[in-house]
C-alpha positions in Angstrom: 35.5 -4.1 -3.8 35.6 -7.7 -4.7 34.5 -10.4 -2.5 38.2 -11.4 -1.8 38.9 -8.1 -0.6 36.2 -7.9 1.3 37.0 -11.1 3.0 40.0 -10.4 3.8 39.6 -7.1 5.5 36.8 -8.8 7.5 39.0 -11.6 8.7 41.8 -9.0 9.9 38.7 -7.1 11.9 37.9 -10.4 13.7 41.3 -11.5 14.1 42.1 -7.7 16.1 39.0 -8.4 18.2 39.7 -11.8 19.0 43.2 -10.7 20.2 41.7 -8.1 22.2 40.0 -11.1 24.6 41.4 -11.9 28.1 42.4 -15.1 29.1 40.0 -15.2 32.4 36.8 -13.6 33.7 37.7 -10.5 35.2 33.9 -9.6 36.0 32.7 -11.3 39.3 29.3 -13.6 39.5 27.5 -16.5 37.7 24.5 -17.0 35.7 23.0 -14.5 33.4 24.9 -11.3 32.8 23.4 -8.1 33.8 23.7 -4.5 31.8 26.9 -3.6 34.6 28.5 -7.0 33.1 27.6 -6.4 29.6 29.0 -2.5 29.6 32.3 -3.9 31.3 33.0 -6.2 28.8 32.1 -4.5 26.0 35.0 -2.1 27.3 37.3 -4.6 28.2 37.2 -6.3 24.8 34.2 -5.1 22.5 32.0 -8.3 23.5 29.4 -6.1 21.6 30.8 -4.0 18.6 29.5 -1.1 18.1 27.6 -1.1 21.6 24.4 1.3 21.6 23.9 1.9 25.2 20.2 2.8 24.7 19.5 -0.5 23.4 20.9 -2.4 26.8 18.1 -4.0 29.2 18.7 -5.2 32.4 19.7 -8.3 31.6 19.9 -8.3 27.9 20.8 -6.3 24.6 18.4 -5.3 21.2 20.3 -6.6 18.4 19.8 -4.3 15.1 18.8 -4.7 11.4 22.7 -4.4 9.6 23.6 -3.3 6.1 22.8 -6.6 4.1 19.8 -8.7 3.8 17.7 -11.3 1.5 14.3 -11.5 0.3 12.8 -14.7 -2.0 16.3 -15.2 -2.3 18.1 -11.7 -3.7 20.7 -10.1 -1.4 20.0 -6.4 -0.8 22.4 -3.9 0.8 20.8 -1.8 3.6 22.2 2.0 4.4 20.3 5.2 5.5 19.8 6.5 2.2 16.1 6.8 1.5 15.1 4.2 -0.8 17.5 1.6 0.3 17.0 2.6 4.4 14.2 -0.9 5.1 13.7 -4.2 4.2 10.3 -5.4 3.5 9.3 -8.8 4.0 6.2 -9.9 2.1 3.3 -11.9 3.9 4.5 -15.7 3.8 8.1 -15.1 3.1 11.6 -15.8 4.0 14.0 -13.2 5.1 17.9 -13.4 5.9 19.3 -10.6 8.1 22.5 -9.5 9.3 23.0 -7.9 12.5 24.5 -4.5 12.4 26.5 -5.6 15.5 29.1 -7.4 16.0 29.7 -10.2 18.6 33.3 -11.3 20.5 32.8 -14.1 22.2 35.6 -15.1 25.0 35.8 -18.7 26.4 33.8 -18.2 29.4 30.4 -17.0 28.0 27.6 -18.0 25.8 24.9 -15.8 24.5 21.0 -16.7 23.5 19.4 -15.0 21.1 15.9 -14.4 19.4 13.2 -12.3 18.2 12.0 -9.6 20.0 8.4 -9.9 21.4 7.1 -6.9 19.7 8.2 -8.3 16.0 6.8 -11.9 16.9 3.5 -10.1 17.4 4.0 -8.0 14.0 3.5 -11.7 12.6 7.9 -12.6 12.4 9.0 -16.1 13.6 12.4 -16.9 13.9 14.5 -19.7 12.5 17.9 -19.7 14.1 19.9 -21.7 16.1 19.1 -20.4 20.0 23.0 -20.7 20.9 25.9 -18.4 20.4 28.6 -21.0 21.3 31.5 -19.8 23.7 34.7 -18.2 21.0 32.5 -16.9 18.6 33.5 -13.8 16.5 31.7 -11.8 13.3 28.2 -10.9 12.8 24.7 -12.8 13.2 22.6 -14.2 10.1 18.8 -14.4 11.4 16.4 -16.5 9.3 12.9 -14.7 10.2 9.7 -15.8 8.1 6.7 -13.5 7.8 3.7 -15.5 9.2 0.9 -12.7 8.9 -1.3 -11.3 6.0 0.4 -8.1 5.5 3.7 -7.1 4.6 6.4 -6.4 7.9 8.9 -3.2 6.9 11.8 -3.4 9.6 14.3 -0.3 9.6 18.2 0.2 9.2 19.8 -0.2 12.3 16.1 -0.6 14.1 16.0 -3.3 16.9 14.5 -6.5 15.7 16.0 -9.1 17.9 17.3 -9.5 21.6 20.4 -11.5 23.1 21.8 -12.5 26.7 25.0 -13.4 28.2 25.8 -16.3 30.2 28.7 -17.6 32.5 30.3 -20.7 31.5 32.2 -23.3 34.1 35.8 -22.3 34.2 37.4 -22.3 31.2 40.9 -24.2 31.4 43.8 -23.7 28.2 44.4 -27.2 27.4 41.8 -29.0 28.9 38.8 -27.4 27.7 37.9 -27.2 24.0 38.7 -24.4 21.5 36.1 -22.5 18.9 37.8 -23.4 15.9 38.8 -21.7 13.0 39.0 -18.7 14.1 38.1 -16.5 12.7 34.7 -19.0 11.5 34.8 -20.6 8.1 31.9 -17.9 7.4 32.8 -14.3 8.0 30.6 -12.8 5.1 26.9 -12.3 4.8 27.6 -14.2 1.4 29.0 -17.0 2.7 25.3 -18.2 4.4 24.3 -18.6 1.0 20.9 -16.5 2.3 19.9 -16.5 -1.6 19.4 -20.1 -2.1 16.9 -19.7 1.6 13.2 -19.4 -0.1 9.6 -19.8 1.6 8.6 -23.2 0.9 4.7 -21.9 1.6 5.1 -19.3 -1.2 6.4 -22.0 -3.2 4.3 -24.5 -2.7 1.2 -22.5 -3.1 2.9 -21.0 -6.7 3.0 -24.6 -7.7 -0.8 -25.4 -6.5 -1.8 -22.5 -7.7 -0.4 -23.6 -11.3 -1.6 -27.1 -11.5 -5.5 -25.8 -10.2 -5.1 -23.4 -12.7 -4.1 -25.8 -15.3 -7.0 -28.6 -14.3 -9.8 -25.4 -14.9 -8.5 -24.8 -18.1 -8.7 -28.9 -18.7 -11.5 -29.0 -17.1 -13.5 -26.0 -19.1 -12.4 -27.5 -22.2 -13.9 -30.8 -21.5 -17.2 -28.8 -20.4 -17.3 -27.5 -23.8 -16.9 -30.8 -25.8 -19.6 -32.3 -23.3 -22.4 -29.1 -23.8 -21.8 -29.5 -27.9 -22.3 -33.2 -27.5 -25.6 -32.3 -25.0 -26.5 -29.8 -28.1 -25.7 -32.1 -31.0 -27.8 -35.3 -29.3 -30.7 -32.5 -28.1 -31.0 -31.2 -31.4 -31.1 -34.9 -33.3 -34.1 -35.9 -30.9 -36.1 -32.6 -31.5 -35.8 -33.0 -34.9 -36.7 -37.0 -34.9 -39.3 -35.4 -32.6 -40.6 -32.7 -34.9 -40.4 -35.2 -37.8 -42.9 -37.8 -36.2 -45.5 -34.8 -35.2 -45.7 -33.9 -38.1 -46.2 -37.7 -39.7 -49.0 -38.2 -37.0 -50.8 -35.0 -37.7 -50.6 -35.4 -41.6 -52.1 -39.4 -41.2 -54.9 -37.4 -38.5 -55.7 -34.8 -41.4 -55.8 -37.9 -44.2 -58.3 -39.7 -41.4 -60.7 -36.8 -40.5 -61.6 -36.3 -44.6 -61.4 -40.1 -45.4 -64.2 -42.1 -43.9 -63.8 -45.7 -45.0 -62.8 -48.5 -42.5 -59.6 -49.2 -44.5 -57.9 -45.7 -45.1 -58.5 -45.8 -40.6 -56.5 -49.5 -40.8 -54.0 -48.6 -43.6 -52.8 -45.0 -41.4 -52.5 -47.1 -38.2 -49.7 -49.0 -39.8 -48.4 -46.1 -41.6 -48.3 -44.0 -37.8 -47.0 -47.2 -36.3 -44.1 -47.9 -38.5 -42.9 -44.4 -38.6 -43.2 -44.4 -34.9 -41.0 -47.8 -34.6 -38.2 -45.9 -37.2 -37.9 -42.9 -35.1 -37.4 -44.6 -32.0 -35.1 -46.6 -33.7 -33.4 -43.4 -34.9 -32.9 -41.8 -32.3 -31.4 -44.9 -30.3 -28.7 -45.5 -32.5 -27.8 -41.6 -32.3 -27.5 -42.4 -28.6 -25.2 -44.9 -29.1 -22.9 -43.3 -31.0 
């Protein structure tokens, strides 16, 4: 099925429920609606749809994992076959999810929404807008990122997020204002454009990651050319070195089998000059 099919089969679905809501509270009380409230009004116009009973609290309801979601920005379908049946969300990443339920929203009630407590300590912050406003209709995109060092594997259909209901002032036709369009301007999972919704940690990091990896491999080869040059100026002076060792022991050997007062006056200067040359030697090689 194309996504034009699709859409339009999804906007006659919300267009049935919305036609479905009454035009006044028929459930007495104020504030925060209780499980009684909830249950009534999920029979009087699927406020929740489908409704799992087991999931409803006292004064709220656990939200569950639907059939699409994204990951570092590729949309996945969700179902209970085996290998498609969880999401994973690696450590430092981004994940889109739509609620397997559906919400109906009627004039005179709000709901609030967020994570539940247990996935916030499985390491799962969520991103969302806190407000359900009053004449909403269609499923719930959550943003959740993955704060922890280990990968979080939520289920199909498992809980992952809780909502409440609450009374508005009186609603009056005319006076007050309208949700509008109706149904919303974004009916499908697709239309949040979850795939272009990427950690910018993960990213960031990548790109760190690549420019220090890119300085070491500047950095080792400008180690290099610096240890040859080390070697090449280490080797010059040993030899300069090596060379005027050997001149001063070949003018000591000339002195100890000549005797005479000039061959001792005539190897001074010769040990002298070649001293002076291989200083001077080896300071130019510096220079350069």
């Amino acid at each position: 099925m194309g996504l034009d099919d699709k859409r339009r089969r999804e906007k006659e679905r919300l267009l049935a429920l919305v036609n479905r809501r009454p035009g006044e509270d028929a459930f007495p009380g104020q504030g925060v609606v209780l499980a009684e409230g909830i249950q009534f009004y999920c029979r009087q116009f699927d406020l929740i749809c489908p409704l799992e009973p087991d999931n409803l609290k006292p004064a709220n309801y656990k939200l569950r994992v639907g059939d699409q979601c994204a990951v570092g920005g590729e949309i996945k379908g969700l179902s209970d076959e085996p290998d498609r049946d969880a999401v994973v969300i690696p450590p430092f990443a981004v994940a889109v999810i739509k609620t397997f339920e559906t919400l109906n929203m009627p004039q005179f009630l709000i709901a609030r929404w967020n994570i539940q407590v247990q996935r916030a300590y499985d390491g799962l912050l969520w991103v969302g807008g806190p407000q359900v406003d009053a004449g909403f209709v269609g499923h719930l995109a959550c943003p959740i990122y993955n704060l922890s060092s280990r990968e979080v594997r939520l289920r199909y259909r498992d809980p992952f997020a809780v909502i409440d209901f609450v009374k508005t002032t009186k609603y009056v036709p005319g006076v007050s204002q309208d949700y509008k369009p109706l149904p919303p301007d974004r009916i499908l999972f697709e239309d949040y454009h979850p795939e272009k919704l990427q950690s910018g940690l993960i990213t960031l990091a990548t790109s760190r990651l690549d420019k220090f990896a890119e300085d070491l491999e500047g950095l080792k080869g400008s180690t290099s050319e610096r240890i040859k040059h080390l070697e090449d100026r280490f080797l010059t002076f040993g030899a300069l070195g090596l060379t005027l060792i050997a001149i001063l022991f070949a003018a000591l050997a000339v002195l100890v089998t000549n005797n005479s007062a000039n061959a001792l006056s005539v190897w001074n200067y010769v040990a002298i000059c070649f001293s002076v040359l291989a200083l001077l030697l080896a300071a130019a090689k510096r220079r350069s």
